[in-house]
N, C-alpha and C positions, 0 to 999 in steps of 0.2 A: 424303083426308078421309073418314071415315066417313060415310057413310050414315044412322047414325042421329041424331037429334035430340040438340044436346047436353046433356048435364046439369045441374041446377037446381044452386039456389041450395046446397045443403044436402051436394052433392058438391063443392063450390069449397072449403066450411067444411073436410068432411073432407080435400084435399086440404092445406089450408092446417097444421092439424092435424099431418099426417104431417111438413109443411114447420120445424113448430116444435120436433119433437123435437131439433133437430140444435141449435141453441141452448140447448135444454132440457141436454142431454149433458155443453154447452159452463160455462152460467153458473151451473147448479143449485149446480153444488160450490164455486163460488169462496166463498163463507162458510163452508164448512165447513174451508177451509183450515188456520185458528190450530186448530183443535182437533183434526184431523187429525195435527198435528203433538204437539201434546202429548198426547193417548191413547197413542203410535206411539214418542213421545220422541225426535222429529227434527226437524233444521234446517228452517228456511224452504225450504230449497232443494229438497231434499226432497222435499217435501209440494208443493211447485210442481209437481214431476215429475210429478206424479199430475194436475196440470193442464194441464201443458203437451202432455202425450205422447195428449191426446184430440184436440188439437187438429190437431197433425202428422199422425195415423193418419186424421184426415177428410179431410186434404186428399191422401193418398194413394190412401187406397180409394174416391173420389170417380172417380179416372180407370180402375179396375176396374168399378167398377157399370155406368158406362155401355156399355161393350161389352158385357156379360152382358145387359141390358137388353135390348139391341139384337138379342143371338142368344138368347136363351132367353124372352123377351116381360117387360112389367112386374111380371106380380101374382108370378109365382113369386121373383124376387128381391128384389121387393119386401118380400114376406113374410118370406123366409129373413131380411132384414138386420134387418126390427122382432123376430125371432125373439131375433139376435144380441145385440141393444141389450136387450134385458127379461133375457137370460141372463146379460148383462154385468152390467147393474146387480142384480142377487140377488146376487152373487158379491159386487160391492162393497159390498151392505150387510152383509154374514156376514165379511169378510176376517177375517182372522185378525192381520197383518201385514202393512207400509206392499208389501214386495213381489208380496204376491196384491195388494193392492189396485191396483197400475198396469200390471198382467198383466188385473186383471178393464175394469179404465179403457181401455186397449186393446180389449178386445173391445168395450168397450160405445160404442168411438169408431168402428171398422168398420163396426157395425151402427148407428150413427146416419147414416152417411155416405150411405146407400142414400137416405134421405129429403132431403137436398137435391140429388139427382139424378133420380132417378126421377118425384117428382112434377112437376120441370118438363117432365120427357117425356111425361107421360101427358097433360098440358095441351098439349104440343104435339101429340099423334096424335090429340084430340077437339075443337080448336076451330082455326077457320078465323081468318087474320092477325089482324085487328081485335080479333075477342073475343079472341084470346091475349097482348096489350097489356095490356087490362085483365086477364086471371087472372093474368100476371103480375105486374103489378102488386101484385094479393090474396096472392100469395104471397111475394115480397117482405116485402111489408108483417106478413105473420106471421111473419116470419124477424128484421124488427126487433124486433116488440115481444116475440118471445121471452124475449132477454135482460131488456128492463125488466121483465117478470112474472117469469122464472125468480131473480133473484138477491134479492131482498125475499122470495119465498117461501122461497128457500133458507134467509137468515137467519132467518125467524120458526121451519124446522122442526127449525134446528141451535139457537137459542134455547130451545126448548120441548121436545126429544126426543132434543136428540145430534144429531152428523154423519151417524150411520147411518139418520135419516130419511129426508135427502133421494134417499135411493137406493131406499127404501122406496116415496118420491112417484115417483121417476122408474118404476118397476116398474109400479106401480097405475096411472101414465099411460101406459106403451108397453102395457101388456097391451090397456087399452082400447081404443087406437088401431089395436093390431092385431087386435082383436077384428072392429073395424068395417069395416075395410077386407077380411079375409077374407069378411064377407059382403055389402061392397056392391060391393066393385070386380071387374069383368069384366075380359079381357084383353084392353089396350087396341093392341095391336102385335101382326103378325101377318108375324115373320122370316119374307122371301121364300127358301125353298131350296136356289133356285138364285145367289143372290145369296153372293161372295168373301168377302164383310163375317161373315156367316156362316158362315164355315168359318175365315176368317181374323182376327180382333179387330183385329187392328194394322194389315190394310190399311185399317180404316175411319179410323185415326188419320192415316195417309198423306195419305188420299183429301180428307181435312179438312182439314188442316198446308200442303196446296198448294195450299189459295186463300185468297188477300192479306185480301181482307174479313173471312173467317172470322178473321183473327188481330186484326184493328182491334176485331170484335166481341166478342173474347173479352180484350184487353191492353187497351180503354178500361176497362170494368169491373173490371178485375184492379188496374191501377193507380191507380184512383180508390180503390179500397177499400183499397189499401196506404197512398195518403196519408190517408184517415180515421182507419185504426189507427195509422201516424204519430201524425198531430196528436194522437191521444186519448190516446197513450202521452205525448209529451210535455206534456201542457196536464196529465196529472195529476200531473209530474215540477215544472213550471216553479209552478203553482198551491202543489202541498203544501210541493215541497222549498225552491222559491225565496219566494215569496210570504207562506209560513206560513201559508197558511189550511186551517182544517180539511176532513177529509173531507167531514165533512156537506154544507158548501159547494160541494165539488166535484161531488159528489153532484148537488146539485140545478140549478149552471149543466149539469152531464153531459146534462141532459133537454133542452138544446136540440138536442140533435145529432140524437136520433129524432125530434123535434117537425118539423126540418127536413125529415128523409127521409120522412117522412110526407106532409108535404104534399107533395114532389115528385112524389110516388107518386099523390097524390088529383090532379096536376094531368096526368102520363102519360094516367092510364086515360080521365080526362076530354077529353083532344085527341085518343086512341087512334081512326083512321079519318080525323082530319081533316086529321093533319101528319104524311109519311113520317117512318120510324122512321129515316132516315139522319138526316133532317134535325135530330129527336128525340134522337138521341147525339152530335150534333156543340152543340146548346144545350146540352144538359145539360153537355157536356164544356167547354164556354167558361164556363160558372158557374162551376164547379169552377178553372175558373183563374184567373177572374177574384176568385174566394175567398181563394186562395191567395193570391196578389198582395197584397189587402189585407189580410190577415194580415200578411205582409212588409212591408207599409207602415206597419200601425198600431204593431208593434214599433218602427219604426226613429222614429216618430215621437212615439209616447207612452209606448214603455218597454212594460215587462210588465203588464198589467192583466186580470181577468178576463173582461169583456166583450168585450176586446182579442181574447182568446184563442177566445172561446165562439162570438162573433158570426159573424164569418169561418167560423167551423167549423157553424154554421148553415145559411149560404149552401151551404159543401161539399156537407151534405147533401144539402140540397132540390138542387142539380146531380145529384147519384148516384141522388137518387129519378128524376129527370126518365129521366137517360140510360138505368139499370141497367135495368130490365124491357124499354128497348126492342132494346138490348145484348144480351142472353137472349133476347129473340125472334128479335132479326137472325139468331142465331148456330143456335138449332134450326130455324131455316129453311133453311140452305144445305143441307141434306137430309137429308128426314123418316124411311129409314130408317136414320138415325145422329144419329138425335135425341137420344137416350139417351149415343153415346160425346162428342155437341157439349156438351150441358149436365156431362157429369162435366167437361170441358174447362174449360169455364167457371167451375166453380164450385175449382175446382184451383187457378187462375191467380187467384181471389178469393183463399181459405185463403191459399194457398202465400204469393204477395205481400204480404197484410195482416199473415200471422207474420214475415216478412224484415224488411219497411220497421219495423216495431213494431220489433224486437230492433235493427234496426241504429239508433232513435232513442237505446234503452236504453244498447247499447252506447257509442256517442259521448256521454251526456248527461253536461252538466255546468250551472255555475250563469248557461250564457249562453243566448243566443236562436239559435245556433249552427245546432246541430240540426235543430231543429225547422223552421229557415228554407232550411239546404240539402237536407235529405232532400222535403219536402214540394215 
């Protein structure tokens, strides 16, 4: 642990901040989609490609960053990846055509990727157990409400200026963010020399991979967040396609899902000292199933309904608020210099699972409860 005192309130903001880009990357575009596709005059499918392929590239370059982190310290790769993301998105707002455009959505998925790895590194090399509960938490919590501010903004700057705003907004917000972070943040990791992790990247994935807990910490969270994007894939599947209710509706039951993971989150940071963090993943993980459950009960009992569908997935949340931050801490704890390669770990086995379990709802769905009740 450092030595020196750790950082106020207003370096938590900026790490959160960094933390939101990767959202920002993720949901800024989805309104820009339908007009993506008619500017370009291509299928849905398409123009999905230019969505989908940011999201796979994160959860790839996710488990690069963290070994580089680890041997090169945080600000240098830090920076090089918000460099990547502001380079990316200039490219996507100028494209020319749909295939620079998912070459430049690539680059700018790379360089988002650094920001949900690295900052929960830098929060593990400056705060000691307790307070990293709570930052994690904080950061977290900036990584949900991402999405709910990134896609309203998207649509008001694809409504008022074209699709090639929102890459305009994403530029003017990476540029800031790297602005800030070049001149506040110091180098928080300090690679020991003599250390194999060092010389070697993959022994530190080794060194990781062969202890049991490390995988509990990193495959609770992994799989929790694969059955949220489950459920969220099919509840908009079961709601629109089966039910007939409009978007807008979905929409607005949609908000109970963060509403939930929020407070699980204000209830983490709040027990954060008083109740081990095993004990803190193993509640959250009993919510979470005890959610599930009644999901599967209220179907089989009352048929399809929206509350049916939203409430349960409510509970989900606020389980994944409780367990996730303690999940992330556990996991950059089994040690601190591979702090950096544990959180790309982690946040891998997030991505990677939550695209799988999603596509294999999509794949199987149809007009029953099917799905949605064996995959979750």
């Amino acid at each position: 642990m450092s030595e020196e005192p750790s950082p106020g309130r207003m370096f938590i903001v900026a790490l959160a901040a960094v933390t939101a880009i990767g959202p920002l990357a993720i949901h800024l575009f989805l309104p820009a989609l339908p007009a993506v596709g008619l500017d370009f005059g291509i299928d849905a499918a398409a123009a999905q490609l230019a969505f989908s392929v940011t999201l796979l590239t994160m959860a790839v370059a996710t488990l690069v960053y963290g070994p580089l982190s680890d041997r090169f310290g945080r600000r240098p790769v830090l920076v090089g990846g918000l460099v990547l993301f502001v380079a990316g998105s200039v490219v996507c707002a100028v494209a020319p055509n749909v295939e620079t455009l998912i070459g430049a959505r690539l680059v700018q998925g790379i360089g988002a990727a650094c920001s949900l790895v690295i900052a929960r590194a830098i929060a593990r090399d400056l705060y000691d157990l307790e307070r990293l509960v709570k930052v994690m938490a904080y950061l977290t919590m900036a990584y949900v409400l991402g999405p709910m501010l990134a896609t309203p903004v998207g649509g008001i700057l694809v409504d008022w200026y074209g699709w090639r705003a929102v890459f305009v907004f994403a530029v003017a917000v990476g540029a800031i963010i790297l602005a800030v972070m070049v001149i506040v943040l110091r180098e928080t990791h300090t690679p020991h020399v003599e250390s194999p992790h060092r010389l070697n990247p993959l022994q530190g994935y080794i060194r990781l991979l062969r202890i049991p807990v490390f995988w509990g910490y990193v495959l609770q969270p992994g799989f929790s967040s694969g059955a949220f994007f489950a459920h969220a894939t099919a509840a908009s599947i079961l709601m629109i396609g089966v039910l007939q209710r409009p978007a807008s509706e979905f929409g607005l039951y949609f908000m109970l899902f963060p509403m939930g993971f929020l407070i699980g989150n204000l209830i983490s940071s709040r027990l954060s000292g008083r109740i081990s963090i095993d004990v803190m993943v193993f509640a959250g993980g009993v919510i979470i199933l005890t959610a599930c459950s009644s999901l599967a009960i209220n179907i089989a009992i009352l048929g399809i309904t929206p509350l049916g569908l939203f409430l349960p997935g409510m509970l989900q949340t606020l389980g994944q608020g409780i367990s996730l931050p303690n999940a992330q801490t556990g996991a950059l704890s089994i040690d601190r210099q591979l702090a950096g390669t544990a959180a790309g770990i982690s946040v891998f086995f997030q991505l990677f699972l939550g695209a799988a379990l999603s596509m294999l709802v999509g794949a199987m769905a149809d007009e029953s409860t099917g799905p949605i009740i064996t995959v979750i």
